[in-house]
Backbone as XML, in Angstrom:
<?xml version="1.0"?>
<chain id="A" units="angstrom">
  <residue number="1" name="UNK">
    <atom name="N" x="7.076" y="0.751" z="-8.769"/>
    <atom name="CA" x="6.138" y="1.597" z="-8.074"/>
    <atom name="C" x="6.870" y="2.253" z="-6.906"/>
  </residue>
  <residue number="2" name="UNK">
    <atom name="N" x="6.819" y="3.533" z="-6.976"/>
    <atom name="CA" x="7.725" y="4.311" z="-5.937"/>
    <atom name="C" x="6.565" y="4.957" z="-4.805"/>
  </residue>
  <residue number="3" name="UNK">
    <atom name="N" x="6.744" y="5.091" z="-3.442"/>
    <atom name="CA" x="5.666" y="6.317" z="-3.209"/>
    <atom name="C" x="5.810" y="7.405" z="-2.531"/>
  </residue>
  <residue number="4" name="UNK">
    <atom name="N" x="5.530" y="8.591" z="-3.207"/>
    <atom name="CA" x="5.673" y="9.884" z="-2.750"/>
    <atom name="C" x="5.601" y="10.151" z="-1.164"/>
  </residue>
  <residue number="5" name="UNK">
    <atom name="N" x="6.696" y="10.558" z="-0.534"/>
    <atom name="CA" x="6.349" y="10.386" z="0.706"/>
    <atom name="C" x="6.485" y="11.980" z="1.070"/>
  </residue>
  <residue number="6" name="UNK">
    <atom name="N" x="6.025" y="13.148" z="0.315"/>
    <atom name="CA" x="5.798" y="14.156" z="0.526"/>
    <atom name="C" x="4.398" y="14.368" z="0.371"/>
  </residue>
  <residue number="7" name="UNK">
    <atom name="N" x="3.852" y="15.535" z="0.630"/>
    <atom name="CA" x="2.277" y="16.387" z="0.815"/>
    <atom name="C" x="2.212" y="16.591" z="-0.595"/>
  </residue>
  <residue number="8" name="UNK">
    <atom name="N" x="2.878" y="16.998" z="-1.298"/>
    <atom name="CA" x="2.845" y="17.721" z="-2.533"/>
    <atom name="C" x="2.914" y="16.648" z="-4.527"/>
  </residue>
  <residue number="9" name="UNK">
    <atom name="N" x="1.586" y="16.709" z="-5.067"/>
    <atom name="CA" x="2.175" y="16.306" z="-5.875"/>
    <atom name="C" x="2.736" y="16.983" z="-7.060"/>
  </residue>
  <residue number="10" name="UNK">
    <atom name="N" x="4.027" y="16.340" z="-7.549"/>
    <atom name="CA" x="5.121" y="16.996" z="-7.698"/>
    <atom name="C" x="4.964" y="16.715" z="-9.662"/>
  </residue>
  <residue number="11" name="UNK">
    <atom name="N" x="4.650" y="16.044" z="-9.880"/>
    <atom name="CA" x="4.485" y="15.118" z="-11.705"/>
    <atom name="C" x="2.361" y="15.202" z="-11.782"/>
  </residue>
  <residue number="12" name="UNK">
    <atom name="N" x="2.346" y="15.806" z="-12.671"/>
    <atom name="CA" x="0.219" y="15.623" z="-12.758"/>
    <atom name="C" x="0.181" y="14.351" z="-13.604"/>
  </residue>
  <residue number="13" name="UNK">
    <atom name="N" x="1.328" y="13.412" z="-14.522"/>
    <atom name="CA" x="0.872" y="12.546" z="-14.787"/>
    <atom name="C" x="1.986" y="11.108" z="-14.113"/>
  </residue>
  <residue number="14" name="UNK">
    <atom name="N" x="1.680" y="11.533" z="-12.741"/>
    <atom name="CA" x="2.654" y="10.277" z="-11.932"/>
    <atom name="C" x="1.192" y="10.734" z="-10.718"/>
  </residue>
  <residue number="15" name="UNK">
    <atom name="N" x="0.919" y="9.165" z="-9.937"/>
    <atom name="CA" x="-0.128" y="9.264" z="-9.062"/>
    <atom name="C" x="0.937" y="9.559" z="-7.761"/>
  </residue>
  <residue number="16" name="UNK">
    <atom name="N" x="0.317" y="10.527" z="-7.179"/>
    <atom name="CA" x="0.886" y="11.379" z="-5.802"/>
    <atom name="C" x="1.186" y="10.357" z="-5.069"/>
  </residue>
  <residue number="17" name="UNK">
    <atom name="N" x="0.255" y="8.826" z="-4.441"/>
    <atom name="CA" x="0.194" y="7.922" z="-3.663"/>
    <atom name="C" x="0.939" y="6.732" z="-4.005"/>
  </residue>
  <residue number="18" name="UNK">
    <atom name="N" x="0.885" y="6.716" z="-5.491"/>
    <atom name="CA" x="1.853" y="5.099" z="-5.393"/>
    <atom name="C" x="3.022" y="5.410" z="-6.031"/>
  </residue>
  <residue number="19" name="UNK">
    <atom name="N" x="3.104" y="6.744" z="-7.125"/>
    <atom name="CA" x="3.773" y="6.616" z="-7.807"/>
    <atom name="C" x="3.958" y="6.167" z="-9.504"/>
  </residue>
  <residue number="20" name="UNK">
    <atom name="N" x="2.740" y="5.479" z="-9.450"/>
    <atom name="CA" x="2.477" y="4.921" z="-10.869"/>
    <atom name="C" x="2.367" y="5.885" z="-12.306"/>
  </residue>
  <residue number="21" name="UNK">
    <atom name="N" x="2.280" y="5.933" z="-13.408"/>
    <atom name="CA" x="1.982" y="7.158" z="-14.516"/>
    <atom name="C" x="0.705" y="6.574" z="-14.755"/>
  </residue>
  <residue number="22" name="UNK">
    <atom name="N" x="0.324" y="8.052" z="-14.731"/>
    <atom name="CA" x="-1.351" y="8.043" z="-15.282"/>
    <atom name="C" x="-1.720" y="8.315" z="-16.596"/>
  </residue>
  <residue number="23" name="UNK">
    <atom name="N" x="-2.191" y="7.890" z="-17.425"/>
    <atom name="CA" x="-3.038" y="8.012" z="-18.722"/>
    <atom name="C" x="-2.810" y="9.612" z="-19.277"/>
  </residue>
  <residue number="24" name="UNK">
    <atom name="N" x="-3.850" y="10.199" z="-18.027"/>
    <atom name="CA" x="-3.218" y="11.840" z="-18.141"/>
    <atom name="C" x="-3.872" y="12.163" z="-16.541"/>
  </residue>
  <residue number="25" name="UNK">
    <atom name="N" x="-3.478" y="13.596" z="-16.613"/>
    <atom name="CA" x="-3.435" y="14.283" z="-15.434"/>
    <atom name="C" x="-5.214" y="14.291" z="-14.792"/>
  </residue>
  <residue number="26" name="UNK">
    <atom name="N" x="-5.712" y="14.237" z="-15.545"/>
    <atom name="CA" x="-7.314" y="14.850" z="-15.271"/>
    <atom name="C" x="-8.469" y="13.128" z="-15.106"/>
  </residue>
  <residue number="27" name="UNK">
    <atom name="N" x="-8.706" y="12.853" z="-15.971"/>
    <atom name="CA" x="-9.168" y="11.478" z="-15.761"/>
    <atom name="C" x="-8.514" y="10.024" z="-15.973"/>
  </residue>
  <residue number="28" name="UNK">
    <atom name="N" x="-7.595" y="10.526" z="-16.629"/>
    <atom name="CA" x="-6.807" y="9.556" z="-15.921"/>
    <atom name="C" x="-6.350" y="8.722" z="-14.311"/>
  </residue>
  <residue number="29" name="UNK">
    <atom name="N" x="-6.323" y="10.034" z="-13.910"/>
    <atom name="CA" x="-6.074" y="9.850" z="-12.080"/>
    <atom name="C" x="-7.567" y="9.431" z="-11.580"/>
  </residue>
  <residue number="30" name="UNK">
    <atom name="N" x="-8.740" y="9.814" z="-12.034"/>
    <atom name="CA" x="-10.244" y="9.088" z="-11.464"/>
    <atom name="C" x="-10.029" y="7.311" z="-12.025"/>
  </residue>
  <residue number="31" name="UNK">
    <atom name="N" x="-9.500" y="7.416" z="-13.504"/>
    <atom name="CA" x="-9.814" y="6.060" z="-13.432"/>
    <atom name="C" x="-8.579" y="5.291" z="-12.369"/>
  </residue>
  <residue number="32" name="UNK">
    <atom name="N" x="-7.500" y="5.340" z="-12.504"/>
    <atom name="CA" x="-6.609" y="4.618" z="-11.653"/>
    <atom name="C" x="-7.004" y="4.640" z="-10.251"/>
  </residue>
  <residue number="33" name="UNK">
    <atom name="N" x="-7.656" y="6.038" z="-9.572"/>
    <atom name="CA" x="-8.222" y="5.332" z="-8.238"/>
    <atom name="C" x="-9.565" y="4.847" z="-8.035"/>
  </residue>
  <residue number="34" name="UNK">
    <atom name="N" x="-9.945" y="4.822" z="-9.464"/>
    <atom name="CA" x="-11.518" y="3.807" z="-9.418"/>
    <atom name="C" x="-10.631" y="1.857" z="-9.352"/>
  </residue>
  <residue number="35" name="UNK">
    <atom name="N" x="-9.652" y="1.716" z="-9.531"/>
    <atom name="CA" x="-9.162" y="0.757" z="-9.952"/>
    <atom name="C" x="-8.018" y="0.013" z="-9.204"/>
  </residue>
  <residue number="36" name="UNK">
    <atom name="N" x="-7.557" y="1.282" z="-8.433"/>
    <atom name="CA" x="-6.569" y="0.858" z="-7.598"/>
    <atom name="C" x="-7.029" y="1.202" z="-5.882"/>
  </residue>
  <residue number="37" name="UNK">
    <atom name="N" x="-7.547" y="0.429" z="-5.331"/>
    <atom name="CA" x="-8.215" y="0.882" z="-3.681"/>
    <atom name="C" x="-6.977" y="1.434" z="-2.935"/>
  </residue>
  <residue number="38" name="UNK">
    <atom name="N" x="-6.221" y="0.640" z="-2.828"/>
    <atom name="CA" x="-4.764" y="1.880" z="-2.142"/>
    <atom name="C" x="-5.175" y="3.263" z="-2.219"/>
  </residue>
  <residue number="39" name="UNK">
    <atom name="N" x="-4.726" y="3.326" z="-3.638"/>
    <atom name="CA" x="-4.830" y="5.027" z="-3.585"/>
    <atom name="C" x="-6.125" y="5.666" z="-3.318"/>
  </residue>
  <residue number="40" name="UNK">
    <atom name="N" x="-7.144" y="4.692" z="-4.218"/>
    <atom name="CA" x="-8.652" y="5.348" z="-3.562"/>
    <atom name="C" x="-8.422" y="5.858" z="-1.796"/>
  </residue>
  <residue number="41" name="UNK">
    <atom name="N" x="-8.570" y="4.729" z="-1.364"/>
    <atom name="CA" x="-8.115" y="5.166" z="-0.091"/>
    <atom name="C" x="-7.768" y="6.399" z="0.587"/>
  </residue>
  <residue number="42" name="UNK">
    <atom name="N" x="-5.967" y="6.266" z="-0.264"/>
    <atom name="CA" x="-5.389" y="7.162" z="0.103"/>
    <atom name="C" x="-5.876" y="8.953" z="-0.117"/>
  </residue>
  <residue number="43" name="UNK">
    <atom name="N" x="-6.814" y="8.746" z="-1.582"/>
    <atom name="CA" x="-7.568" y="9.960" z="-2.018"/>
    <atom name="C" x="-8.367" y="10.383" z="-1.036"/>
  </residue>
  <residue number="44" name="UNK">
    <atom name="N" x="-9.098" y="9.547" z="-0.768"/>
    <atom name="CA" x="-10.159" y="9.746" z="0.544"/>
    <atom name="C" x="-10.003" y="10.314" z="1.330"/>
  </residue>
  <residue number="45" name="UNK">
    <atom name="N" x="-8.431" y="9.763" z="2.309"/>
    <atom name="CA" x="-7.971" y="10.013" z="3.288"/>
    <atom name="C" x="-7.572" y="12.041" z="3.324"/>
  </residue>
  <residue number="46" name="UNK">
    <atom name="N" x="-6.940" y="11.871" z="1.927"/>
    <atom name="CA" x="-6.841" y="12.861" z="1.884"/>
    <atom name="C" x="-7.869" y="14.168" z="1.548"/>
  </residue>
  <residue number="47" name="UNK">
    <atom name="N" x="-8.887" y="13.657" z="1.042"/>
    <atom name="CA" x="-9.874" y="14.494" z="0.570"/>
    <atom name="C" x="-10.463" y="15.097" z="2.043"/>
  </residue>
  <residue number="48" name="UNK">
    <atom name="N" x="-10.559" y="14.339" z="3.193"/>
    <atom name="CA" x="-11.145" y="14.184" z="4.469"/>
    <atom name="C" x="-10.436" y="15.683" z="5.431"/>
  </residue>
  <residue number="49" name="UNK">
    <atom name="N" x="-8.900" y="15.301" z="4.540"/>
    <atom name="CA" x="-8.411" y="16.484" z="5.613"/>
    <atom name="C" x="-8.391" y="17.458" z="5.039"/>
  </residue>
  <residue number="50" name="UNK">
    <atom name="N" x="-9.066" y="18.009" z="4.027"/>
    <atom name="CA" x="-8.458" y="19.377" z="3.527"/>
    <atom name="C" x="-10.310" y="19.478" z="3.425"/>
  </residue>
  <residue number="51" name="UNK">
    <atom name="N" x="-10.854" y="18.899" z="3.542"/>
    <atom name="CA" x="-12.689" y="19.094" z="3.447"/>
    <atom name="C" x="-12.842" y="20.648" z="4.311"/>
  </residue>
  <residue number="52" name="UNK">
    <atom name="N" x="-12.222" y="20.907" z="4.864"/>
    <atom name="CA" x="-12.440" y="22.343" z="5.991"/>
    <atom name="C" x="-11.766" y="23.317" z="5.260"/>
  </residue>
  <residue number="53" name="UNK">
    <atom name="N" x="-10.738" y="22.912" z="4.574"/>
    <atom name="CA" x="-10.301" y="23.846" z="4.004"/>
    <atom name="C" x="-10.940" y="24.619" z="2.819"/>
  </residue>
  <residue number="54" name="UNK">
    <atom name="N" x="-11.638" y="23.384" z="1.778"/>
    <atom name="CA" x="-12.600" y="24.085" z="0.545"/>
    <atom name="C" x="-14.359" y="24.660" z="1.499"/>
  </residue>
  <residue number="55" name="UNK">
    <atom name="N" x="-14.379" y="25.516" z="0.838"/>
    <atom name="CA" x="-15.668" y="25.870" z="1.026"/>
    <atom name="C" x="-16.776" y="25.475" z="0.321"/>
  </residue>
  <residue number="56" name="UNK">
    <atom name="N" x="-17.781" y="24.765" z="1.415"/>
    <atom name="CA" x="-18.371" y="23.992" z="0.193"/>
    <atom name="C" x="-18.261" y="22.131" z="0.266"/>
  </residue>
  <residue number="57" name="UNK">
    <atom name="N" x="-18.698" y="21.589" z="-1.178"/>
    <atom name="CA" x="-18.179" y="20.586" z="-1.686"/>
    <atom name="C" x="-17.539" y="21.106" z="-3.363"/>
  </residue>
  <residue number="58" name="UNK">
    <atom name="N" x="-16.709" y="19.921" z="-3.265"/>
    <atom name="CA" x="-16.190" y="19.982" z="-4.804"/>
    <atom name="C" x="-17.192" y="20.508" z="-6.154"/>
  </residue>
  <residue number="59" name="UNK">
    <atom name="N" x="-16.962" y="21.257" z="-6.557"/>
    <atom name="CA" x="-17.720" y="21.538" z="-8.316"/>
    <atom name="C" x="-16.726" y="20.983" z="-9.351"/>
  </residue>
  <residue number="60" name="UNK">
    <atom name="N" x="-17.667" y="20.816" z="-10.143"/>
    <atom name="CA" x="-16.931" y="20.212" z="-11.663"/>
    <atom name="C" x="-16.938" y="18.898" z="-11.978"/>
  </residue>
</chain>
């Protein structure tokens, strides 16, 4: 387990936060941070700071 210590994720089927490979790019990454609280976390954390940036909440 490696972890990305850049802003950017760089692989859609490697998780941005730990590093791990995901299933696939799209739900794959919901289930691993339904499963892994680290990264949940770390999703959070990040979802928190860019919240000003989307307009809105998330669709889809």
């Amino acid at each position: 387990m490696s972890t990305n210590s850049t802003r950017e994720w760089v692989d859609p089927i490697v998780c941005p936060f730990c590093g791990d490979e995901l299933q696939s790019p799209g739900a794959g990454f919901v289930d691993h941070i339904d499963e892994n609280e680290p990264c949940e976390h770390r999703f959070d954390q990040w979802r928190t700071n860019i919240a000003g940036d989307i307009g809105g909440e998330w669709t889809g």
